[in-house]
C-alpha positions as CSV (number, residue, x, y, z in Angstrom):
1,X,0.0,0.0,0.0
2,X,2.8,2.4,0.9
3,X,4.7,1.4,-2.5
4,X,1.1,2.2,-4.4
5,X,1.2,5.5,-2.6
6,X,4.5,6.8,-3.2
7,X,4.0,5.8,-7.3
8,X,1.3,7.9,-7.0
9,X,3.0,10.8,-5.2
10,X,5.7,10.6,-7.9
11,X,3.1,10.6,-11.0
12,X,1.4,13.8,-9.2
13,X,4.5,15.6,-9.1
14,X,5.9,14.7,-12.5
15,X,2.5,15.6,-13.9
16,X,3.0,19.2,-11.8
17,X,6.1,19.6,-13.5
18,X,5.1,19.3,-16.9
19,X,2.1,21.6,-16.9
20,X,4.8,24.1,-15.1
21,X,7.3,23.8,-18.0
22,X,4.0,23.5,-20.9
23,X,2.7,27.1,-18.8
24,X,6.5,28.5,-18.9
25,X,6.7,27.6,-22.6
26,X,3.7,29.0,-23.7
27,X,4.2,32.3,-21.9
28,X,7.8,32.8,-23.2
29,X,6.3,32.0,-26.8
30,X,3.1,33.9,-26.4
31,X,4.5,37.0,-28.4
32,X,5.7,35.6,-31.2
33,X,2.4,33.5,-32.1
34,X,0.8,37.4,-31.8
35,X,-0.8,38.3,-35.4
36,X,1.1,40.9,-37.4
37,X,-0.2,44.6,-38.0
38,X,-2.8,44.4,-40.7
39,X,-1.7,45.7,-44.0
40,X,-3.8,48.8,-45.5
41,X,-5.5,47.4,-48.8
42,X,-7.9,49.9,-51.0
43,X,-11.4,49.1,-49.6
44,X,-10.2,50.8,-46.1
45,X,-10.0,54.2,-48.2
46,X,-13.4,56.0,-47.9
47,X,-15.3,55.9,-50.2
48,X,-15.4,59.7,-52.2
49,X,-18.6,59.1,-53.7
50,X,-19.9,58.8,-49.8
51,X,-17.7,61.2,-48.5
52,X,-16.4,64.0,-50.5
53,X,-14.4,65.8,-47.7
54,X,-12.2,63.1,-48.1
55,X,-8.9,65.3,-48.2
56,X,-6.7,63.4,-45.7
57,X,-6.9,59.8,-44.7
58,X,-4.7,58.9,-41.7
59,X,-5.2,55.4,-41.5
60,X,-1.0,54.9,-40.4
61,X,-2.3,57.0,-37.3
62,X,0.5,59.3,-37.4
63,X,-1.1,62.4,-37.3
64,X,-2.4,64.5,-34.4
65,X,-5.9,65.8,-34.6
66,X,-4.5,69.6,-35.0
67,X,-2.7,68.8,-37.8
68,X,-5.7,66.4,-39.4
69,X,-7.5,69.4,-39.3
70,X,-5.7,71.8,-40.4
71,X,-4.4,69.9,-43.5
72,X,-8.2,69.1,-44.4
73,X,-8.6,72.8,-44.2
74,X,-5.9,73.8,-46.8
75,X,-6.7,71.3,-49.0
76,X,-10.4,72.1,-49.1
77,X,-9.4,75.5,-49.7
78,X,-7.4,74.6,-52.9
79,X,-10.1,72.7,-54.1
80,X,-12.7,75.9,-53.4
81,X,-10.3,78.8,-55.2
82,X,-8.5,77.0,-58.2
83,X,-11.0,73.5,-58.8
84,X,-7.7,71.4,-58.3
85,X,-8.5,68.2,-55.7
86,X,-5.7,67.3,-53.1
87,X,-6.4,64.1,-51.8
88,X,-3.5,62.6,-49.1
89,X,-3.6,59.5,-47.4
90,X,-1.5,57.6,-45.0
91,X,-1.1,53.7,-44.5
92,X,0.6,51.6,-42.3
93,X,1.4,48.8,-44.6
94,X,0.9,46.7,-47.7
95,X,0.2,43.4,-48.8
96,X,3.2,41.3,-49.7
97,X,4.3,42.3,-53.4
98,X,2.0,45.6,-53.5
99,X,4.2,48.9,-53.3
100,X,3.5,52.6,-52.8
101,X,3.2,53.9,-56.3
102,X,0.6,50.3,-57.0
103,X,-1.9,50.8,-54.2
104,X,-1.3,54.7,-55.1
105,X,-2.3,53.8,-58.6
106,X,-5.3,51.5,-57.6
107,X,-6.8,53.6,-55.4
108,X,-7.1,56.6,-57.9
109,X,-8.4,54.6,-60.8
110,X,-11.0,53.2,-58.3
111,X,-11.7,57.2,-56.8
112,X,-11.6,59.0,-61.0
113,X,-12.7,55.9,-63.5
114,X,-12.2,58.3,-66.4
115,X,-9.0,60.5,-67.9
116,X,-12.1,63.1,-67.4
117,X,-12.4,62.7,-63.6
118,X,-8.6,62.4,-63.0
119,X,-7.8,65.7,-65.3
120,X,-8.2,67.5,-61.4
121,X,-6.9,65.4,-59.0
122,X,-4.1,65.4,-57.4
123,X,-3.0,61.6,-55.4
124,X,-0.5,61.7,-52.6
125,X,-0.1,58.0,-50.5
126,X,2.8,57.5,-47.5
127,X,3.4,54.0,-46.8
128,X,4.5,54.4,-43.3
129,X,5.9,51.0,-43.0
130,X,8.4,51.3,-46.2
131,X,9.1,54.9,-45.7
132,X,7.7,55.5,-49.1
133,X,5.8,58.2,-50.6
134,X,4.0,58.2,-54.1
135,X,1.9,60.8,-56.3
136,X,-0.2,61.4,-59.2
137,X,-1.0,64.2,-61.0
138,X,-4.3,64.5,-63.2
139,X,-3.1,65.9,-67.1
140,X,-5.4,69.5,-66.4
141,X,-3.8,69.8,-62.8
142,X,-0.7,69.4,-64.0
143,X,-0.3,72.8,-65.7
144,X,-0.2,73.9,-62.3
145,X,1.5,71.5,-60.3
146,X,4.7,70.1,-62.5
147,X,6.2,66.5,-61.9
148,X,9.3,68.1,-60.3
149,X,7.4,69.9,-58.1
150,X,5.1,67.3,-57.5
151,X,8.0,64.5,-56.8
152,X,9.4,67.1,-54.5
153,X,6.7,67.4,-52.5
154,X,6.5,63.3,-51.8
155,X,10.3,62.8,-51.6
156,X,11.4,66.3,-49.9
157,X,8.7,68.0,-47.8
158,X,7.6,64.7,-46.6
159,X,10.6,62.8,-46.3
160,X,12.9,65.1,-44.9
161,X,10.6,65.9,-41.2
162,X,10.4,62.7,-41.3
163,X,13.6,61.0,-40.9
164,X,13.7,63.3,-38.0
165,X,10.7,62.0,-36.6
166,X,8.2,65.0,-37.3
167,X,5.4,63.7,-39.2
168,X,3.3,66.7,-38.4
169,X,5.5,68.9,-39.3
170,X,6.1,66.8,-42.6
171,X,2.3,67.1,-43.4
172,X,1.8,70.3,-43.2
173,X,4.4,71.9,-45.0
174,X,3.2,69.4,-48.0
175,X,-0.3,70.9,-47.6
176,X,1.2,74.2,-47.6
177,X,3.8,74.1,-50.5
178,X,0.6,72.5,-53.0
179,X,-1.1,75.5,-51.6
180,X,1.4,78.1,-52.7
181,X,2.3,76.6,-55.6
182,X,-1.8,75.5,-57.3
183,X,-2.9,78.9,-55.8
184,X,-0.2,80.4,-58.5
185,X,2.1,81.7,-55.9
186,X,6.0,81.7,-55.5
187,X,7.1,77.9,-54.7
188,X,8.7,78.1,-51.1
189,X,10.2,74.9,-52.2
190,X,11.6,71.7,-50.0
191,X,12.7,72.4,-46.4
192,X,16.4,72.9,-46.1
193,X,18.6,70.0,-44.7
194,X,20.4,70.8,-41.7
195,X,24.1,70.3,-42.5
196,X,26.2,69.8,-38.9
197,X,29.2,71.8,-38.9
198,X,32.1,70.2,-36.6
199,X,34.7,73.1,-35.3
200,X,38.2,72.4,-36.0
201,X,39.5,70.2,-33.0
202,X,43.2,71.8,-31.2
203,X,44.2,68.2,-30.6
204,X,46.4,66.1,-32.9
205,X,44.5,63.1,-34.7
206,X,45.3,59.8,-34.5
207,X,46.9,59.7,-38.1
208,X,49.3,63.1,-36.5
209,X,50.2,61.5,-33.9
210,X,51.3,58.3,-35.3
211,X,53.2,60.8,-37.5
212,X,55.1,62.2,-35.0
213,X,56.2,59.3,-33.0
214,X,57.3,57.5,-36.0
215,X,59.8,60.9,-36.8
216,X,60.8,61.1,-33.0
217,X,62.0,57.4,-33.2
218,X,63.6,58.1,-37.0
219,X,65.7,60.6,-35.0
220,X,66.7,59.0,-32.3
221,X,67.5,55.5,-34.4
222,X,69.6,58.3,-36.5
223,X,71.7,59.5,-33.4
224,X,71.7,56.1,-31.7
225,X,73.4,54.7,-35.4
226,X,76.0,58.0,-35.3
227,X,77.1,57.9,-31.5
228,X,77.6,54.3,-30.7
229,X,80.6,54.1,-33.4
230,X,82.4,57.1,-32.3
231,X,81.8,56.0,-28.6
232,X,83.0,52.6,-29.3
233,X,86.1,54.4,-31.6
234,X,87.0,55.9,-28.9
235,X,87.3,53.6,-26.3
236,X,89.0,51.5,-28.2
237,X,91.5,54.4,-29.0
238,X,91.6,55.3,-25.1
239,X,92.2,51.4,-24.3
């Protein structure tokens, strides 16, 4: 009976141990069985024949709600004075194999069917995952808005704020540059890059000093080579 009871004993406690190590293992490899961000396809876009104060689209969430707001302002008012439509839109991913410039391209023959409904609009996407900007330019809008300028825009104004982190900051002074320059006035152009400027440094480099000490021993090797012979000469001579 006491055998019976210890066998038992044993099987409880090897039993404890392995839901132990089965609990251990499945919280140390909880997070990596966690589902990946869902990728932005074209059917999250509203839909502009719902809503026509589609301007800006954050769906990347990287906007605050000042700067959603007043983006959507200065595009609507671009649209209002020169008939030109701005439409920007964020995303925080792509399908495997889709880029920028395809869901870009999707999205505003789905939005403007017909060369006649693109002539007008303007198409700016961010990929937020990528890093990657894309645009189109209807034929009518651009005689206001050239490809340089447009490609600018995507690649300069937005991508230069935002290696530093500043999204809003990127997103405004996109909405504000196709302002100036749709509205007819003077292009303010990209933001500048900041370009660090290192003072001049009053201790020797690495490369001087090795310099140095390699002349230092030169000389030395030199005087070592010239005295010992006339030292030993002349206690030989002395001798």
């Amino acid at each position: 009976m006491k055998v019976q009871l210890n066998k038992l004993w044993d099987w409880k406690e090897q039993l404890q141990r392995w839901l132990i190590v089965g609990l251990l293992t499945l919280l140390v490899g909880l997070p990596l069985w966690s589902p990946p961000a869902l990728a932005t396809v074209v059917e999250d876009i509203p839909n502009l024949s719902v809503s026509q104060s589609t301007w800006l689209a954050d769906k990347a969430e990287l906007l605050s709600v000042v700067t959603e707001r007043s983006v959507n302002k200065t595009l609507k008012q671009i649209s209002r004075q020169t008939g030109t439509d701005v439409r920007v839109i964020t995303i925080r991913g792509l399908n495997y194999g889709e880029t920028a410039d395809s869901f870009a391209n999707t999205l505003f023959e789905q939005w403007f069917p017909t060369a006649e409904d693109q002539a007008n609009q303007v198409l700016l996407v961010y990929d937020a995952r990528t890093n990657a900007p894309a645009i189109l330019v209807g034929q009518e809008a651009q005689k206001v808005l050239s490809e340089e300028i447009a490609q600018s825009i995507a690649f300069d104004n937005l991508l230069i704020p935002i290696r530093k982190g500043n999204y809003n900051e990127a997103f405004i002074g996109a909405g504000d540059r196709f302002s100036a320059v749709i509205t007819g006035q003077a292009d303010p152009g990209p933001p500048e890059v900041e370009v660090t400027a290192f003072s001049e440094s009053n201790f020797r480099t690495a490369e001087e000093t090795n310099d140095t000490n390699s002349a230092v021993l030169v000389v030395v090797l030199l005087l070592l080579a010239t005295a010992i012979p006339m030292l030993t000469y002349f206690y030989y001579q002395r001798s």
